[in-house]
N, C-alpha and C positions, 0 to 999 in steps of 0.2 A: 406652397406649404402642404405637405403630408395631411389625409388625413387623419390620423390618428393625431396629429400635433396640434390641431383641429381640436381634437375631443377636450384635450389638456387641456386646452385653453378656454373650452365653453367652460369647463367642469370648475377650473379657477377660477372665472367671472362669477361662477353663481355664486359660488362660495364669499366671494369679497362683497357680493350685493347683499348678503346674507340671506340667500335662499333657504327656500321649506327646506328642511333634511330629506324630504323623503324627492324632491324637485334633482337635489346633491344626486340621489342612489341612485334615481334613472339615470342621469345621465354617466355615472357610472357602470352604469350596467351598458351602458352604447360603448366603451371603452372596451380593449385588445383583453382588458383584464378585470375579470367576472368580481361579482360581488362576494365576499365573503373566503376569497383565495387571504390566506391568514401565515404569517410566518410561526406560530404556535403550536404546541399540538394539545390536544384537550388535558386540562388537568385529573378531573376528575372522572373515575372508570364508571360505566353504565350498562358494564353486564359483567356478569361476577366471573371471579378466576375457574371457577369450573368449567363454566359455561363454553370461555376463549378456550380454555386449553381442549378440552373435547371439539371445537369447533378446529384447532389450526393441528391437531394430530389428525383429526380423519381426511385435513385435505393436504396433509405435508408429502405422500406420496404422488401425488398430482406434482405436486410445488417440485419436488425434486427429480422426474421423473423430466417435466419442462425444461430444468435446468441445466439434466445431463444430454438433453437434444440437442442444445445450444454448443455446448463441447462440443459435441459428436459433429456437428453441423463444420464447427472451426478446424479442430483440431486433430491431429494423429496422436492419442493417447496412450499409447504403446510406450513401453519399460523397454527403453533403448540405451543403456549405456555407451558411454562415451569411451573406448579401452586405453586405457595407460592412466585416464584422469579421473582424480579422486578429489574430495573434500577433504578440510586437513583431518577427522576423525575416520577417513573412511571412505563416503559417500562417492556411489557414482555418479559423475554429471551425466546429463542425459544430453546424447547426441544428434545433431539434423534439423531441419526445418519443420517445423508439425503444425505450423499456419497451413491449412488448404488452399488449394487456387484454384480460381473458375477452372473449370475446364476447356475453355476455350483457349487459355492463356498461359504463357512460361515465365518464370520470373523476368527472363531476358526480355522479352516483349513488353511485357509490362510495367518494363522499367523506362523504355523506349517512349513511353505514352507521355502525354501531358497530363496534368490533374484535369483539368476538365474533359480530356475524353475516359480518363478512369470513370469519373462521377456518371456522365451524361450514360455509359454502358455500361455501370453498378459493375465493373470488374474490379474494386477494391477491394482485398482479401477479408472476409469476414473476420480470423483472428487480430487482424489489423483493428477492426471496431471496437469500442469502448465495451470493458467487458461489465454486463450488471451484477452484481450480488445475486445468491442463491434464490431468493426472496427480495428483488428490490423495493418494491414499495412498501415489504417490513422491513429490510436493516439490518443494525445490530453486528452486535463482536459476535463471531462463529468464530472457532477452535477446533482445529484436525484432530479426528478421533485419537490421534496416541498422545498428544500431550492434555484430552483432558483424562485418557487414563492415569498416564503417568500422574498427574495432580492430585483426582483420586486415591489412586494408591498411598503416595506419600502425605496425602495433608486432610484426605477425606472428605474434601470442597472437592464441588461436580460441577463442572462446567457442559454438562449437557443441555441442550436447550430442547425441548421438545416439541419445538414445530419446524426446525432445522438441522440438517447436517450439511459438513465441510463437503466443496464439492471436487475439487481439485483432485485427482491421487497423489498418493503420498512420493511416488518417486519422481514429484516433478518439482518438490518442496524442497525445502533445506534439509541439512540431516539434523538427526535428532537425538540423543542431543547434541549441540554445537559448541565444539570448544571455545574458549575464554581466555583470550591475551591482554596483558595489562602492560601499558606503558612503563609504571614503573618497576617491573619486576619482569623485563624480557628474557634475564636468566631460566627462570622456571619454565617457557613455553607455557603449552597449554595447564591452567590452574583448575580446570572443570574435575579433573580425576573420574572425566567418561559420565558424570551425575549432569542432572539436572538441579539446579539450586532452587532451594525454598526454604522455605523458614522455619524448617522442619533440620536443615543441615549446612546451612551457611555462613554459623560460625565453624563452626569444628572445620570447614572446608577454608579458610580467609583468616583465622584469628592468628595472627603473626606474620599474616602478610600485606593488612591492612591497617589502617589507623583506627582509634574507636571513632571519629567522626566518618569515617569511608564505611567502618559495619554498621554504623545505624543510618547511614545514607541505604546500604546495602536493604536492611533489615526492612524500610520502608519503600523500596522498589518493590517489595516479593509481599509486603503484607495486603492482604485484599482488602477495597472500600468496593461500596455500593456504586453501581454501574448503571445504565439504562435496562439490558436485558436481566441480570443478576443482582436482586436486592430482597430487602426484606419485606417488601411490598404486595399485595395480590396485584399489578402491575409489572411484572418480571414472564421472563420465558422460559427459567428455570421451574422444573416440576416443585421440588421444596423452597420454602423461601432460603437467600444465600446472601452469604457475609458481601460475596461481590468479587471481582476479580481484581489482578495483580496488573502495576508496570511489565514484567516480567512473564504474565501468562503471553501475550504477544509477542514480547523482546526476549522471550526466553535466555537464561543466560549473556544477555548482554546482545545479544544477536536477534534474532527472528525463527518463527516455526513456518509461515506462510498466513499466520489467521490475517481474517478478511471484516471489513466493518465498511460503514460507508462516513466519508467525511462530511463534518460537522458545519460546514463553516457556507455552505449552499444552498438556494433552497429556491425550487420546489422540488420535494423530494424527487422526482423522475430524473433531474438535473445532479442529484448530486451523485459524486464517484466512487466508484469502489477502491478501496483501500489497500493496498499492497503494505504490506508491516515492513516497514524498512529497517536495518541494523541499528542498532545503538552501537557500532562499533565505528571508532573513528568519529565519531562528535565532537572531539575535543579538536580538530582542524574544520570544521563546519561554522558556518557564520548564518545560514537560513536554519530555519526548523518549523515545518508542517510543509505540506507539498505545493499551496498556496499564498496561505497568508504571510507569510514572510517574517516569522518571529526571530528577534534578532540574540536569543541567546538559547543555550539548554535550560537555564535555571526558567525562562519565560515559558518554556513548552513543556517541562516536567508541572509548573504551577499550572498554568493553564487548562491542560489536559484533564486535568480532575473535574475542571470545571465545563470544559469542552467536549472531549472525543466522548467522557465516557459519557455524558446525556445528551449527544446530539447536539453541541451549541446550544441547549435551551436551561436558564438557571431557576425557571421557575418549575422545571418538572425536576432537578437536580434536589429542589430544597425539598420537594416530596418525599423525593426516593433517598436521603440521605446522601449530600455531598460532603467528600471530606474537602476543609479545606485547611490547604498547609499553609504552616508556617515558613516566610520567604527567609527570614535571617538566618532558622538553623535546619530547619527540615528540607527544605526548598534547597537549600545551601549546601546539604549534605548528599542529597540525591544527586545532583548536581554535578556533586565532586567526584561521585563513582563512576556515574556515568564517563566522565572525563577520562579515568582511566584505559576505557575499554579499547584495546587497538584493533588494527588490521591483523589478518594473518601475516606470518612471514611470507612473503619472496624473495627466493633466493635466488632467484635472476636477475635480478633490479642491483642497479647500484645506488651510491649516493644521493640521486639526484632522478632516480625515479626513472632510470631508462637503461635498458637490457645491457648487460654485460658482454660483450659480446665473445666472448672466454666460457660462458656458460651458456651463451642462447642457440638455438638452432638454426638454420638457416631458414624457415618460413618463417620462425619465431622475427629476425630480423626484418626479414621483406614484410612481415605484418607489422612492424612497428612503423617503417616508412610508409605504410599508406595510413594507418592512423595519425599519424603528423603530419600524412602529405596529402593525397588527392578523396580519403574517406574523410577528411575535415572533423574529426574525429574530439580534435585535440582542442578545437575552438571555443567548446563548450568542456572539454574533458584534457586541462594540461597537467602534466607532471605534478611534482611529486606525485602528487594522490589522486587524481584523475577528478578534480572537478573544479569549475572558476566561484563555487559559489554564488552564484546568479541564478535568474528563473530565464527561461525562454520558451517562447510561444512559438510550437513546429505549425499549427494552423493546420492540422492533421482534415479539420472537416472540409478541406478544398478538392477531398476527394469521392466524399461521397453524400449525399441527401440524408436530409437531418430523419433520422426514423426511429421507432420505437421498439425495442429488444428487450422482451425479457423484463419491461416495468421499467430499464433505463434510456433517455429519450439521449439520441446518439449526435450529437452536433457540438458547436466549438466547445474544447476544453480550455483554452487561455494560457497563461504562462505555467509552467508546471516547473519546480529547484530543479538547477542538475546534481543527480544525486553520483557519489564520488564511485569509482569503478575498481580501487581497489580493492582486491579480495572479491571481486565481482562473482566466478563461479561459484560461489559458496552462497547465493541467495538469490535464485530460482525463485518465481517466475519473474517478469521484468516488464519495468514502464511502472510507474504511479500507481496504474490499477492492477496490473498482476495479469494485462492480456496478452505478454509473448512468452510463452513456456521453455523457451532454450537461447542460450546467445547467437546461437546461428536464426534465430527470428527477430533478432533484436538485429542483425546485421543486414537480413532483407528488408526490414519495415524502415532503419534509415536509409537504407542504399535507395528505396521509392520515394520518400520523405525529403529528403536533402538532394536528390537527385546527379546522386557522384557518378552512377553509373560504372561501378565496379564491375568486374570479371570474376571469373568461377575461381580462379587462382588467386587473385587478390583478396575475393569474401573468405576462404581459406588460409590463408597467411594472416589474413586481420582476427580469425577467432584464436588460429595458435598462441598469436601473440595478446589476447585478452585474460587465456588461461592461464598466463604467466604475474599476470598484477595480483 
């Protein structure tokens, strides 16, 4: 018998003999896990909003200064377009692998290895590692400086927080803004008209091509409630107090901008993940929703999130800060329904049936298609039509390297993580859960090491041609 299962066991005997309380805490305190480690976080504030904000503005340069090490340390941040390939408004994908590698080591080598000789010689790619928030042990929704201009400007709500900025650069994010395809009106293509929607312009942009229950679905995606960081509280991060942010300040338009938050649903904070803002496009073929928990409809992840992402999982700091909470029969019901609209981009490579035309596809384009269905195992977890089985699966990524602490996040198993679907995949930059592979050519080496297919130089290049085409 273990001893810690040992301690379990003294600690229940005393407790059933009805031991002193304070008999309980020692022996508590002999246990893996300290007294007073609490899933909570304090309700009531004990030094005044001036006080924090002057204290987390003069050391926010430190904070971010640590954070862009961390990049620097992983990654090649360089403005490398990808030539011929664009987002559908525009946008250039960014091209190459920009994960670093030891210097001892070549991809090719390193793919040759076993996990435990990766781990035992720490030659697993640091952008490979769980990436932490700018601030992990503070948190919180952060926003790329152009959409919370953009918000500013059109709505006069600041999503500035003043002891953080977005850490990311902007050309490694989505484009901005991101067109908007709707299921039921694929005649019109993109319905954005090049805007950003907010409630400042989304009727005049939707009235005739919605129903009144899809615009007041609509109208309550984009209106702000009270959040963790932004409320009307001296408890917020925002300099003024604020109405709170939107569905939509993250899913902008139906889509994603890159903002970053940590999820809710973990705890101790060191533990929990940073957050990659996934698409609301294509929900309405999705059967999970949250990256873990496994919520089993849109209407369950639109209610819940109010109650969740924005305060951290915690409803007693929510009733604080002002939680809204919606109505499931028509509000719940109506967001719901929009969301359901939101499609994929077109390809117009694809036929029927989700697989290259081969009338229009290129020749790498097709040789990437057969190692995706063939020997990249690609399709196991990501089949046709839309490139995902709906399921979670656990890669058990920390078989490769010692559990360590990065940046205020402690780096060791993450657990089953959705497969999230891949069509329209270039168009939402960066990749994985937490937002630590900056290009699909990183996304191609970190599973060609992970699943262990042991691809060639020629096959990881037929398999991104043929990615860019979903």
């Amino acid at each position: 018998m273990s001893g810690k299962k040992q301690r379990y066991i003294r600690i229940a005997s005393l407790v059933t003999a009805g031991a002193a309380l304070a008999t309980v805490t020692a022996a508590l305190a002999a246990s893996d896990r300290p007294v007073g480690t609490t899933s909570y976080a304090p309700v009531a504030a004990t030094t005044s909003f001036a006080s924090v904000r002057q204290t987390m503005e003069k050391a926010k340069p430190a904070v971010m200064q640590r954070q862009q090490g961390v990049l620097a340390e992983r990654y090649d941040l360089g403005d490398k377009p990808l030539a011929g390939v664009k987002m559908s408004r525009g946008k250039a994908v960014q091209e190459g692998v920009r994960v670093k590698l030891p210097k001892e080591v070549s991809w090719q080598q390193l793919a040759a290895m076993g996990s435990e000789q990766i781990r035992d010689k720490d030659l697993f790619p640091k952008g490979f590692m769980p990436l932490p928030h700018p601030n992990h042990p503070e948190g919180g929704m952060l926003f790329p400086k152009f959409h919370i201009d953009e918000i500013r400007k059109q709505t006069g709500r600041d999503l500035t927080r003043f002891d953080l900025d977005f850490d990311l650069p902007n050309h490694v994010l989505p484009e901005f803004p991101p067109a908007i395809f709707l299921t039921t009106r694929p005649d019109l293509g993109d319905v954005s008209q090049g805007k950003v929607v907010t409630t400042q312009n989304f009727f005049e942009l939707f009235n005739g091509i919605l129903n009144p229950k899809q615009l007041e679905g609509l109208r309550l995606l984009l209106t702000p409630f009270p959040q963790q960081q932004f409320n009307a509280t001296s408890d917020r991060r925002s300099a003024e107090p604020s109405l709170g942010v939107s569905c939509f300040d993250c899913h902008v338009n139906g889509h994603t901008n890159g903002a970053t938050h940590l999820v809710g649903d973990i705890r101790p904070q060191e533990l929990r993940h940073r957050l990659d803002t996934p698409p609301l496009r294509g929900v309405n073929i999705q059967r999970l929703f949250g990256s873990q928990r496994a919520l089993k409809s849109v209407e369950d992840f639109t209610e819940f999130e109010q109650r969740a992402a924005y305060f951290d999982g915690d409803p007693v700091i929510a009733t604080k800060k002002g939680v809204n909470i919606l109505e499931r029969g028509s509000q719940v019901h109506f967001m719901a329904e929009f969301q359901e609209l939101l499609d994929f981009p077109p390809a117009p490579k694809l036929d029927l049936f989700g697989k290259l035309d081969p009338a229009k596809a290129s020749e790498s384009e097709l040789r990437g298609q057969t190692v995706f269905f063939g020997k990249a195992r690609c399709a196991e977890c990501h089949p046709a039509p839309y490139y995902t089985d709906n399921l979670m699966h656990n890669l058990k990524v920390e078989r490769f390297y010692k559990p360590q602490l990065i940046n205020g996040r402690l780096a060791s198993a993450d657990g089953p993580i959705k497969t999230f679907p891949l069509r329209g995949i270039k168009e939402s930059p960066p990749y994985l859960h937490d937002g630590r592979l900056l290009t699909l050519a990183d996304t191609i080496e970190f599973f060609n090491l992970v699943t262990g297919v042991n691809l060639t130089e020629e096959e990881k290049n037929d398999l991104l041609a043929f990615m860019l085409t979903l």
